[in-house]
C-alpha positions as a printed NumPy array, in Angstrom:
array([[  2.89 ,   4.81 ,  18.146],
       [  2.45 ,   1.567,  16.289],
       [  3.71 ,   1.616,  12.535],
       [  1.947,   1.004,   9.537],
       [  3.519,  -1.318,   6.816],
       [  3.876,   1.4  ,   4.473],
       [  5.408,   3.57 ,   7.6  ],
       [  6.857,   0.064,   8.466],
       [  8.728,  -0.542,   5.384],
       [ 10.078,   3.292,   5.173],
       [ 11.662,   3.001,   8.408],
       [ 13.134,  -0.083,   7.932],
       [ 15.072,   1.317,   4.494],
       [ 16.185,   4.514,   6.38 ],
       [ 16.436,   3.973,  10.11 ],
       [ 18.725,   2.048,  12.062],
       [ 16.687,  -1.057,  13.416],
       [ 15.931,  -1.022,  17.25 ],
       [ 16.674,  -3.039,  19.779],
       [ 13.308,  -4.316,  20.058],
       [ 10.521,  -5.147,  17.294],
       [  7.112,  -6.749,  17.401],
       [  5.4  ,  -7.609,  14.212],
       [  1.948,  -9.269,  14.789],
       [ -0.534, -10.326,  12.217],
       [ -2.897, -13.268,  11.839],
       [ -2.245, -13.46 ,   8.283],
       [  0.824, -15.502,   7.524],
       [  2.156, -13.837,   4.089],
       [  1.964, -10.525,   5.701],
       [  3.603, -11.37 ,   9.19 ],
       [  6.705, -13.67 ,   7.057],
       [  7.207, -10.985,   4.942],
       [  7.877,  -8.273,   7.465],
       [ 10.081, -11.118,   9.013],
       [ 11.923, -11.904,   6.01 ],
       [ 12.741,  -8.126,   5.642],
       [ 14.269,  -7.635,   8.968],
       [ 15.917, -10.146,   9.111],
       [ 17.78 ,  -9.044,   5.725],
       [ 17.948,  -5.622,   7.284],
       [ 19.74 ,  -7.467,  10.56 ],
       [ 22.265,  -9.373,   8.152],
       [ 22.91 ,  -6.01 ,   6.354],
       [ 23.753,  -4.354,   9.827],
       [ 25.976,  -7.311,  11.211],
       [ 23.691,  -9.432,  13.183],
       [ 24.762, -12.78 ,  11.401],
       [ 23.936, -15.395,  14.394],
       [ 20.46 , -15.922,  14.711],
       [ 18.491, -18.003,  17.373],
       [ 14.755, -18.712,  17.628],
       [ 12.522, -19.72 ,  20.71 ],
       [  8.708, -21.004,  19.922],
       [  6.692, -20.415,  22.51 ],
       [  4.396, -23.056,  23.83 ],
       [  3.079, -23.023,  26.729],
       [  5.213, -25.516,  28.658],
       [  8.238, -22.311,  27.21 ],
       [ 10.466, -21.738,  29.921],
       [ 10.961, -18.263,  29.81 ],
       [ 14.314, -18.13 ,  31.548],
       [ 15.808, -19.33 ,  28.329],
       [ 15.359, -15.721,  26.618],
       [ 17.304, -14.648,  29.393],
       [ 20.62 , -17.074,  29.535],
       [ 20.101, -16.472,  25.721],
       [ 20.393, -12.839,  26.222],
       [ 23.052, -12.549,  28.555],
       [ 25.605, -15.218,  27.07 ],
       [ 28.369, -14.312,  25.251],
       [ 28.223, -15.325,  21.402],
       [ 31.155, -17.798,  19.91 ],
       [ 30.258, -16.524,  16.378],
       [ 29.774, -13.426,  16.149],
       [ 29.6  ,  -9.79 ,  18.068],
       [ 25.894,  -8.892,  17.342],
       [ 22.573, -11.337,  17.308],
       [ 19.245, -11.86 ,  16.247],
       [ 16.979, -13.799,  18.686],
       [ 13.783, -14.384,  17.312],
       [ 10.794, -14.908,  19.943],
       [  7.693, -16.44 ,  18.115],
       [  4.534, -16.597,  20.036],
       [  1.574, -18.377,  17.861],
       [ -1.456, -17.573,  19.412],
       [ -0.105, -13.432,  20.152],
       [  0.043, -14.195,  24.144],
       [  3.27 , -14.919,  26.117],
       [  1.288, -15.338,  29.599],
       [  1.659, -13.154,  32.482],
       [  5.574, -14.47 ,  33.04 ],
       [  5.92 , -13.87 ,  29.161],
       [  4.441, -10.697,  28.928],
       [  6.945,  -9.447,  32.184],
       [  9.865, -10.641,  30.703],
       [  9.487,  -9.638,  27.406],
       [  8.137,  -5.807,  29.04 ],
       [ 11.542,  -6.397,  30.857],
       [ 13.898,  -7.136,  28.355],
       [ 12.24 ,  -3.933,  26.037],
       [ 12.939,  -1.566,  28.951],
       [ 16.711,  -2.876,  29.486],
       [ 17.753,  -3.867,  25.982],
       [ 20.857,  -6.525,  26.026],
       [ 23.955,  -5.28 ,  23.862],
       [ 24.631,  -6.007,  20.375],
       [ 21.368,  -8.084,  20.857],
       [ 17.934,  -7.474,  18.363],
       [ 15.203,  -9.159,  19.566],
       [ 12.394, -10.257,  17.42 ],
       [  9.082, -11.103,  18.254],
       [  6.544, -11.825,  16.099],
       [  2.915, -13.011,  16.943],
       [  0.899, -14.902,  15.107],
       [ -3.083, -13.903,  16.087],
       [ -3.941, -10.891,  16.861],
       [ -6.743,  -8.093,  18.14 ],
       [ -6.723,  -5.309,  20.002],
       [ -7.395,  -7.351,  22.934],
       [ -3.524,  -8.825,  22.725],
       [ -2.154,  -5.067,  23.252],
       [ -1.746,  -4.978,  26.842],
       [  1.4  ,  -3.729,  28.902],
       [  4.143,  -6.246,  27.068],
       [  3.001,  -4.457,  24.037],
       [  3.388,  -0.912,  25.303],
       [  6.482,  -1.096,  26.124],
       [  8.044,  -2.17 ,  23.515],
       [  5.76 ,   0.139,  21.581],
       [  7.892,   2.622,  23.118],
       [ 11.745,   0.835,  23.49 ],
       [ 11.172,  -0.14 ,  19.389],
       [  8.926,  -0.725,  16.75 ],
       [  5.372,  -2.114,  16.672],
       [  4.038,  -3.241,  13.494],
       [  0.167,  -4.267,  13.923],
       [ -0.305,  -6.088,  10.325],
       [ -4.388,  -6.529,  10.01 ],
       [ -5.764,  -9.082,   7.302],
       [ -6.912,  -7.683,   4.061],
       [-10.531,  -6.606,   3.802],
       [-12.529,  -8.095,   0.669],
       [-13.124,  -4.057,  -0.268],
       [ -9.079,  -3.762,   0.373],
       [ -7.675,  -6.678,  -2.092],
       [ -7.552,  -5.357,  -5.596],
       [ -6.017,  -2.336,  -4.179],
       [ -3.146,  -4.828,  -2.741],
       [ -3.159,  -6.845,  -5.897],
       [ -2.342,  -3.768,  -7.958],
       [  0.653,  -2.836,  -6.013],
       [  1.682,  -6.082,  -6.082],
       [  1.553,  -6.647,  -9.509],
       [  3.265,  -2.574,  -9.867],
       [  6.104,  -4.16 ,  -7.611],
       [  6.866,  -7.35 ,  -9.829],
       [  7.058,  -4.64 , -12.904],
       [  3.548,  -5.827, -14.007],
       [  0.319,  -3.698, -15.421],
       [ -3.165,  -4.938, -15.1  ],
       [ -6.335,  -3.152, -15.61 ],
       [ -9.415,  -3.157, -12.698],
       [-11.227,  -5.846, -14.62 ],
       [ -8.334,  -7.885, -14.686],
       [ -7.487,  -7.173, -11.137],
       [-10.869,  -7.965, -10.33 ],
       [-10.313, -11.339, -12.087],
       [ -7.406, -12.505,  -9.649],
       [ -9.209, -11.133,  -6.514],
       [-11.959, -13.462,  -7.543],
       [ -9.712, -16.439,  -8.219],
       [ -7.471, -16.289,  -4.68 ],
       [-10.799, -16.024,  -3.054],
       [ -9.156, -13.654,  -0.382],
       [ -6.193, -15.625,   0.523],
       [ -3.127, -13.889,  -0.056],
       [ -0.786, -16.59 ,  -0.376],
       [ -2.456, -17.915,  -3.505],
       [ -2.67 , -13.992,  -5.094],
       [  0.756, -13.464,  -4.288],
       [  1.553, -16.883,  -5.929],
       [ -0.234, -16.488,  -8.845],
       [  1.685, -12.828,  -9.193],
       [  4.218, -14.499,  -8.832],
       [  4.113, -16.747, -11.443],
       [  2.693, -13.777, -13.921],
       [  6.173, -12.003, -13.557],
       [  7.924, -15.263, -14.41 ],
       [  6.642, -16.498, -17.676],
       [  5.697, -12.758, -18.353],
       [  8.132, -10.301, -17.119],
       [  6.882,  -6.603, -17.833],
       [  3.327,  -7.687, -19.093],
       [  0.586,  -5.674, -19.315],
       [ -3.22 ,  -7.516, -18.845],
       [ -6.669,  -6.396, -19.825],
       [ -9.565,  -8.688, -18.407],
       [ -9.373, -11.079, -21.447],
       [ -6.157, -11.931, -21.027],
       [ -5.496, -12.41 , -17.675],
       [ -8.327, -14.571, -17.532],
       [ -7.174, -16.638, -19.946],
       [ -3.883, -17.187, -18.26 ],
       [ -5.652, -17.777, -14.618],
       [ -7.656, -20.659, -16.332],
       [ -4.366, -22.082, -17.497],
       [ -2.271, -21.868, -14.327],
       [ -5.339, -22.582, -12.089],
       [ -5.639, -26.607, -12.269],
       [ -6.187, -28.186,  -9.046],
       [ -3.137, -30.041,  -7.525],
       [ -2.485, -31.743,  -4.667],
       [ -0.269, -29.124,  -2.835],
       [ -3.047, -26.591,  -2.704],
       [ -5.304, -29.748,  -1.71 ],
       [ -3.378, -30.298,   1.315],
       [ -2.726, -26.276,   2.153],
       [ -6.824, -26.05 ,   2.193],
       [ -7.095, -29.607,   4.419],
       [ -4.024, -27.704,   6.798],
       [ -5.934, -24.7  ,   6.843],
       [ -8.884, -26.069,   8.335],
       [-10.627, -25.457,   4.781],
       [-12.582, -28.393,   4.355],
       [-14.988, -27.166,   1.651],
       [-12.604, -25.378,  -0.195],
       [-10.441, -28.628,   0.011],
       [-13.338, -30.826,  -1.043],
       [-13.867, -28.658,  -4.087],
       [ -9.936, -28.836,  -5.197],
       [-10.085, -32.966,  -4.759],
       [-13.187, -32.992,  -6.822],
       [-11.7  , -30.84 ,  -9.257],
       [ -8.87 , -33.208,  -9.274],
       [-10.766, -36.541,  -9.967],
       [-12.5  , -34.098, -12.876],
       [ -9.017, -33.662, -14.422],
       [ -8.189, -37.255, -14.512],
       [ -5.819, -37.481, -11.221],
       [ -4.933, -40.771, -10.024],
       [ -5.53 , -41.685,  -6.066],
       [ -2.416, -43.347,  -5.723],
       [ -0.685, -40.563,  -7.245],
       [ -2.212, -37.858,  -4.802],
       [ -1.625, -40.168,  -1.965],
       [  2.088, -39.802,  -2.5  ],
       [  2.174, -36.397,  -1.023],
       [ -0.928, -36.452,   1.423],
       [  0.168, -39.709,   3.411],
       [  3.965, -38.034,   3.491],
       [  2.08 , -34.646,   5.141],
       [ -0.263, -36.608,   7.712],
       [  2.94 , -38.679,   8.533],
       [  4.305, -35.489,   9.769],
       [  1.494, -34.34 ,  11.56 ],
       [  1.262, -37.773,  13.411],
       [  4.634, -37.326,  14.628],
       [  4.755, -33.813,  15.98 ],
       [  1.507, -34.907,  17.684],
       [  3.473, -37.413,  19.303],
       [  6.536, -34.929,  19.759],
       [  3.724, -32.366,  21.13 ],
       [  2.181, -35.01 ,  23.609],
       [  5.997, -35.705,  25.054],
       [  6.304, -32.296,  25.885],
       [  9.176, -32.22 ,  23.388],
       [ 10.467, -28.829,  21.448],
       [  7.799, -28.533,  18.543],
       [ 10.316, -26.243,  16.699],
       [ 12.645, -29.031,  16.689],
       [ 10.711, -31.802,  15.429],
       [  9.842, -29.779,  12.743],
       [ 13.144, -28.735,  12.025],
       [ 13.744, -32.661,  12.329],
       [ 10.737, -33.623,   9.932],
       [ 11.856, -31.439,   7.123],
       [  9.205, -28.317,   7.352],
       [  9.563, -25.228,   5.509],
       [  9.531, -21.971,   7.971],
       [  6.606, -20.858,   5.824],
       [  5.074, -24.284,   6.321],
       [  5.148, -24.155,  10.619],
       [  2.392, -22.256,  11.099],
       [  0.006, -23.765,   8.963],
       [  0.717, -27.439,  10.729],
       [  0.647, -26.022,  14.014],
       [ -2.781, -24.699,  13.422],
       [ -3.882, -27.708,  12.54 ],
       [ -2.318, -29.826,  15.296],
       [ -4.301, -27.397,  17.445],
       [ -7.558, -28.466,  16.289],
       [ -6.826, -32.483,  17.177],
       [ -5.602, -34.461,  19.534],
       [ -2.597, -37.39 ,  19.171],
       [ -5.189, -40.163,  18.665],
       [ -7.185, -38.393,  15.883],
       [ -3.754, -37.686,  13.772],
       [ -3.159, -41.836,  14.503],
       [ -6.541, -42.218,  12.935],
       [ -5.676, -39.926,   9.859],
       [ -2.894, -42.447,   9.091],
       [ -4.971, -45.259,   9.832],
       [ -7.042, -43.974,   6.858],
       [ -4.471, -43.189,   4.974],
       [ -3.058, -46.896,   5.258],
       [ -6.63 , -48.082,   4.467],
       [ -6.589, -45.905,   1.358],
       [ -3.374, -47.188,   0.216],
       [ -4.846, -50.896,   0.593],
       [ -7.861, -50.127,  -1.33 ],
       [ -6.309, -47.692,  -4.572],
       [ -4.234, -51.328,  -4.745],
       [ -6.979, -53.074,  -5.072],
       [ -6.384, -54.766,  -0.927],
       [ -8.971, -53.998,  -0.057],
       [-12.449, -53.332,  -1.2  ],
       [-13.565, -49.939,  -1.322],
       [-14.022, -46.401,  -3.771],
       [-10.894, -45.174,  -3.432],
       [-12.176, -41.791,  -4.139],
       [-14.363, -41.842,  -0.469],
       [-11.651, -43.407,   1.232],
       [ -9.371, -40.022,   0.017],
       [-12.463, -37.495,   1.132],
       [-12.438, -39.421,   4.601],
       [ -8.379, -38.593,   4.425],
       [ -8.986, -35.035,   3.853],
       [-11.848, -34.686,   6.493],
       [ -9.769, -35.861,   8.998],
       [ -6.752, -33.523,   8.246],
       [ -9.481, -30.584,   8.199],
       [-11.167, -31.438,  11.014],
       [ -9.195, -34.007,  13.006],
       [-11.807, -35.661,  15.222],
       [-14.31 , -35.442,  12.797],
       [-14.296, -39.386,  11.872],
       [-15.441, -41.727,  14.142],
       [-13.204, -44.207,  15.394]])
């Protein structure tokens, strides 16, 4: 039967892990959570060497299995971590990984975690590890469902907030998880063991929730291009400086350039991330939006970027201001600027 979280995280403090998990979620915070915890749990229980594939779909499947069956130089027991971003390992996938559930290796946990799902990814891969292990089906947040997960959020950080002020930080993350766990997050910082009515919390959300260019580039990533619009204007309101925000959004659509290239060699996208300096948390969010372009659109992006550059110099004539919109539509929506 698949697990719940909250049947999910009980297990996971009083059982003995499996051999074989699968956590799947389309919401990022949720699914690298529940990664982040077993992979403490696998440290805890002795499975200090840890190797990850990303599946793409030039993977070569028979990797997992010289993976599985070699002999480790470090240590006895291993974690092997099988990501698969859009939830579907193809048929020779979905065999091997039904495979490898049915006839466990030793001293071997294996990992997956998939990054989309539906019910229509829960075919016979899925069953049988369903029944070898654990299945952990983690299913976005419902509007209707958030200020119940903001208040045990804010109970697990040691915090107390009443409905109107829960109410107030639903309505500020606008549904996305990330930024309510962020802004909880900061809450338990400056004010560890605080208690909030609706007054105060909302006084403290204005505070902490000037624009910056971080959660500017998170929206563009996202594929949140009126959300991200709204953050840059919100920006220039505050008195930002172009050449200031550039700083950060050229260094991010360098990157993207370059595992476009990487991605059009065929090359290991996991590794040119690794190479360019990416956070784990960061991966997803970048391959989503290399999905949504093609090489020559990302070339564009710096194009504009270098033309931005030029004209916040005063190189080149222009309103700087336009020049950074056209930079964020065409991290949102690569493609969407002519060429």
């Amino acid at each position: 039967m698949p697990l719940s979280p909250a049947q999910f995280e009980q297990r996971l403090a009083r059982d003995a892990l499996p051999a074989v998990l699968l956590l799947a979620s389309g919401e990022p915070l949720l699914l690298l959570e529940a990664g982040d915890a077993v992979r403490r749990r696998a440290r805890e229980a002795g499975h200090v060497e840890r190797t990850v594939f990303d599946v793409d779909a030039n993977f070569d499947w028979s990797e997992l299995d010289v993976a599985l069956s070699s002999l480790s130089l470090f240590a006895s027991q291993r974690l092997i971590e099988v990501r698969l971003p859009t939830g579907k390992p193809g048929k020779e996938g979905g065999e091997a990984l039904a495979r490898l559930a049915r006839t466990p290796a030793p001293d071997v946990l294996l990992l997956v975690q998939a990054a989309q799902w539906s019910r229509a990814h829960e075919t016979a891969w899925v069953k049988e590890i369903d029944r070898a292990g654990w299945f952990v089906p983690m299913w976005p947040v419902k509007p209707g469902e958030l200020p119940a997960w903001i208040s045990r959020r804010l109970a697990a950080r040691g915090l107390r907030a009443d409905a109107g002020a829960v109410a107030i930080l639903a309505e500020c993350c606008e549904g996305n998880l990330l930024a309510a766990a962020q802004e909880i997050d900061k809450l338990a910082l400056l004010h560890p063991g605080g208690s909030f009515d609706a007054a105060v919390l909302g006084q403290l959300v204005a505070e902490n929730s000037r624009h910056d260019v971080f959660g500017l580039v998170d929206a563009a990533l996202a594929g949140e291009l009126a959300h991200a619009l709204r953050i840059l204007q919100g920006l220039r309101g505050e008195g930002a400086q172009v050449p200031a925000l550039l700083a950060w959004v050229a260094s991010q659509a360098s990157i993207l350039a370059r595992l476009a290239g990487a991605q059009a060699r065929g090359e290991n996208l996991s590794a040119a991330m690794q190479a360019a300096g990416l956070w784990q948390s960061k991966e997803q969010a970048f391959r989503r939006a290399l999905a949504r372009g093609k090489p020559a659109d990302f070339e564009r992006l710096q194009a504009t970027c270098a033309r931005l550059d030029r004209i916040s110099k005063g190189r080149e004539i222009g309103d700087p201001w336009v020049a950074m919109e056209r930079v964020v539509v065409a991290i949102a929506a690569p493609g969407a600027l002519p060429a």
